[in-house]
N, C-alpha and C positions, 0 to 999 in steps of 0.2 A: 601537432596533436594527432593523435592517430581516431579514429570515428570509423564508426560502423556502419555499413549502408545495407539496408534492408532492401534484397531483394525476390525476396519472396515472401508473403503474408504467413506471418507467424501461424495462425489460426488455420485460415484454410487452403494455404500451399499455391494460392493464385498470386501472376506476375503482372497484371493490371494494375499497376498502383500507380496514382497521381495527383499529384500535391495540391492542397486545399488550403493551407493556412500557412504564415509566416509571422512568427512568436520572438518575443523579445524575451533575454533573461534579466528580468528586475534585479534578482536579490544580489548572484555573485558577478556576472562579468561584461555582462549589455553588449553578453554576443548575440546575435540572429540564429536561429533554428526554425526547421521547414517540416508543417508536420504532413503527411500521405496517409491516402487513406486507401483499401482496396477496394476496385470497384466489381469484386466477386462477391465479397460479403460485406463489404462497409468494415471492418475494423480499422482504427486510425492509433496512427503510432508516429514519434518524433523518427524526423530520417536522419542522417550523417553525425549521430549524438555520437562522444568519446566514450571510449571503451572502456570496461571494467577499469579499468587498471589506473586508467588517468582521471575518472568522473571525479574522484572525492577532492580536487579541488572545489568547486562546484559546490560543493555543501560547506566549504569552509570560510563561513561567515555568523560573526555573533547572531544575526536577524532571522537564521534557519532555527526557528524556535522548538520544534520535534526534536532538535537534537542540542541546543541549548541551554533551553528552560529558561531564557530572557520573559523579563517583566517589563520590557523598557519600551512606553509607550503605551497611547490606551488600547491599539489593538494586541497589543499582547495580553495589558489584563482582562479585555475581554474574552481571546482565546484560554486563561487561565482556570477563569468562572465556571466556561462552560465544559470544560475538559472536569471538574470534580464533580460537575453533575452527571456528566457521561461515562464515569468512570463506573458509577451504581447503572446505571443505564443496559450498561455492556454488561456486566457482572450476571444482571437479572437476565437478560438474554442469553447467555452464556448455559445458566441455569436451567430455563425453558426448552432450548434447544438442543441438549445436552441429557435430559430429563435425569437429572441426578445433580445431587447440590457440593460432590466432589470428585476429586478423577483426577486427572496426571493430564497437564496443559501447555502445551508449546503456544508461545508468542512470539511469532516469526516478527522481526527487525522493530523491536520492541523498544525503539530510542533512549526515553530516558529512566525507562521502569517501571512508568507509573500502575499503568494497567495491569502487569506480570506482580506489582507489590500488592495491587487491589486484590487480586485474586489470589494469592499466597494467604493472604490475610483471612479470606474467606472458606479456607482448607482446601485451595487446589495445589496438589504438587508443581513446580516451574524451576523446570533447569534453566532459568536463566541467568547520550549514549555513553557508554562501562563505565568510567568512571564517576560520571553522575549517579548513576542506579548502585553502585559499590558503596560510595558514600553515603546518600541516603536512606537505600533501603537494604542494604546487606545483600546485594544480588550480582553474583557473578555472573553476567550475559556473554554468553559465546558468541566468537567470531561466526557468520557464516555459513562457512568451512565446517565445523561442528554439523552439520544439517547428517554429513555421510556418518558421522559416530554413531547414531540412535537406530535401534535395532526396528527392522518391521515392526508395524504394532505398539508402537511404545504409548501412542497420544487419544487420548478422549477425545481431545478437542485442540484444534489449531486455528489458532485466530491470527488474521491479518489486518492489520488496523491501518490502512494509506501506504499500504508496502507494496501490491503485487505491479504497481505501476511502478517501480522503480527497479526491481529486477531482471538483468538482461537476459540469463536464461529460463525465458519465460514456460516454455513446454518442459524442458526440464524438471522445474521447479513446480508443476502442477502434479507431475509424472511422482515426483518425491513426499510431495504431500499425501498424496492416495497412498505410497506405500507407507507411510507415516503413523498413521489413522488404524486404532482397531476395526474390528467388521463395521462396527455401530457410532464410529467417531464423526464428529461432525467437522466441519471446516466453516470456519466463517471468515470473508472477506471483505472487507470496504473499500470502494474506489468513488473516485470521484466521476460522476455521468457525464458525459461530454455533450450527450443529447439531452439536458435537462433545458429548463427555459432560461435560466442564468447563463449557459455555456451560449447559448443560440443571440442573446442580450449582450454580453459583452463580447462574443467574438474573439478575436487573436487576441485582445486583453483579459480573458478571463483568468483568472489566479491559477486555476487547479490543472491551465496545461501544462508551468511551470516547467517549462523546458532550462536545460536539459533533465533534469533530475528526473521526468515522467515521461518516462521511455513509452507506453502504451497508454493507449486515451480507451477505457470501456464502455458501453452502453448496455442495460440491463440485459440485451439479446447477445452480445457480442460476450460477457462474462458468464453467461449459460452457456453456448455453447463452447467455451474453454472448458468448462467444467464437465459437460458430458462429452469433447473428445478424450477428458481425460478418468473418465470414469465414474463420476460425480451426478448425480440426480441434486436437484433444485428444491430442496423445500418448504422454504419461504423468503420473501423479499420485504427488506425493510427500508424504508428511507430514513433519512439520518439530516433534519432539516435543519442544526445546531451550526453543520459541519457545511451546508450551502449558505446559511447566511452568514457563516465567519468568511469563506470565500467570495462573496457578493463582498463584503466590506472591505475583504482587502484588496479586494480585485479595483 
C-alpha cells in the first residue's frame, strides 16, 4: 500500500511535527494509524494514511452509513432521526447566511443526496453516494474531478457537510472554493472539533478521528485560520451538538 507521510504542516509550513495519538480503524480493516500534530501551530492530522488512489477501500463497507444509507441497528436509526431534523436545520442556516432564500449551490462530497435534494426542493439550483442520490432523488452527482469544470463565480454558496477532513488536497481545494464563490458567496463547513470535551474524554477511541478516512483533525482556531490563509473572513460559528452526541454514542 503506498501512504503518504506528511512532512510539512499543511497550514503553516512548520517541520516540528510529533506524534500524539495512535487510533485504531473500527469500521474497515483494524489497521493502526498515528496521528501528529505540529508543534508551530497545533494542527493535527493522520500521518502515513494511503493515497488518493488506494483509500476507497477503506470506505468499502455496508456500516459507512454517509455513503450507504444502512438502517441496521439502533445507532443507525438513531443517526436517521436526527439527520431529517438537520436537514431543515441546515436549509434555515443556509438561508440566513446566504441572505437570500435562492441561488445556485454546490454540495462538495454530498454522499447520498440528501441535503443537495433538501435544498433543490426548496428552489436552490445543485449540480449534483451517485447511485443512491440517482435513484431517489433524480440527481446526478459528479465525480470530484468535475470541481475544475465550473467556471469562477458559479456558487452562492458551498457547503461542506463532514467532507473537508477527508480531502487530501487540502490547500488546494480551499484555494478552489474561493475561486468558486461569487464576491458575496458564502462557504460553510463542518468538521468535527478534536479539541471539544468529547475528543479530550474519549481520547484515541473517539469516533470522529476515524482514521484513516479523516485525513485532518480541526479545531475551531486551526479551521480559521485555513480560511484566512486562503482568503476567507469568519462570520459566525455554530455548533452542531446532534452531530457530537451521535459521535459520543458511537464512539
Amino acid at each position: 500500500m503506498n501512504k503518504l507521510t506528511i512532512k510539512a504542516c499543511p497550514l503553516c509550513g512548520g517541520t516540528h511535527l510529533e506524534r500524539t495519538l495512535t487510533c485504531i480503524d473500527h469500521y474497515a480493516s483494524g489497521e493502526v494509524f498515528h496521528l501528529c500534530r505540529c508543534r508551530d501551530c497545533g494542527f493535527l492530522f493522520t500521518q502515513d494514511f494511503p493515497v488518493e488512489a488506494e483509500i476507497g477501500r477503506y470506505y468499502e463497507t455496508p456500516d459507512y452509513i454517509s455513503h450507504t444509507d444502512t438502517r441496521k441497528g439502533a445507532m443507525n436509526s438513531v443517526y436517521h432521526w436526527v439527520r431529517n431534523y438537520m436537514l431543515g436545520r441546515k436549509a434555515r442556516l443556509v438561508f440566513r447566511e446566504a441572505h437570500r432564500k435562492e441561488g445556485s449551490l454546490l454540495d462538495l462530497g454530498t454522499g447520498t443526496g440528501y441535503f443537495a435534494d433538501a435544498m433543490q426542493r426548496r428552489g436552490w439550483k445543485s449540480p449534483q453516494a451517485r447511485a443512491f442520490a440517482k435513484e431517489h432523488f433524480n440527481l446526478d452527482v459528479k465525480p470530484h474531478t468535475a470541481l475544475k469544470d465550473f467556471a469562477p463565480g458559479s456558487f452562492d454558496v458551498i457547503t461542506l457537510w463532514h467532507v473537508m477532513e477527508h480531502l487530501e488536497p487540502l490547500n488546494e481545494t480551499w484555494e478552489t472554493l474561493h475561486s468558486l464563490l461569487t464576491e458575496k458567496g458564502v462557504l460553510i463547513v463542518a468538521v468535527p472539533n478534536c479539541s471539544s470535551f468529547d475528543a479530550k474524554k474519549y481520547g484515541a477511541y473517539w469516533a470522529a478521528y476515524d482514521v484513516p478516512r479523516h485525513l485532518w483533525h480541526f479545531t475551531p482556531g486551526t479551521i480559521q485560520q485555513f480560511g484566512s490563509k486562503h482568503g476567507f473572513i469568519m462570520a459566525e460559528r455554530h455548533p452542531m451538538p446532534f452531530d457530537a452526541f451521535y459521535v459520543s454514542m458511537l464512539t
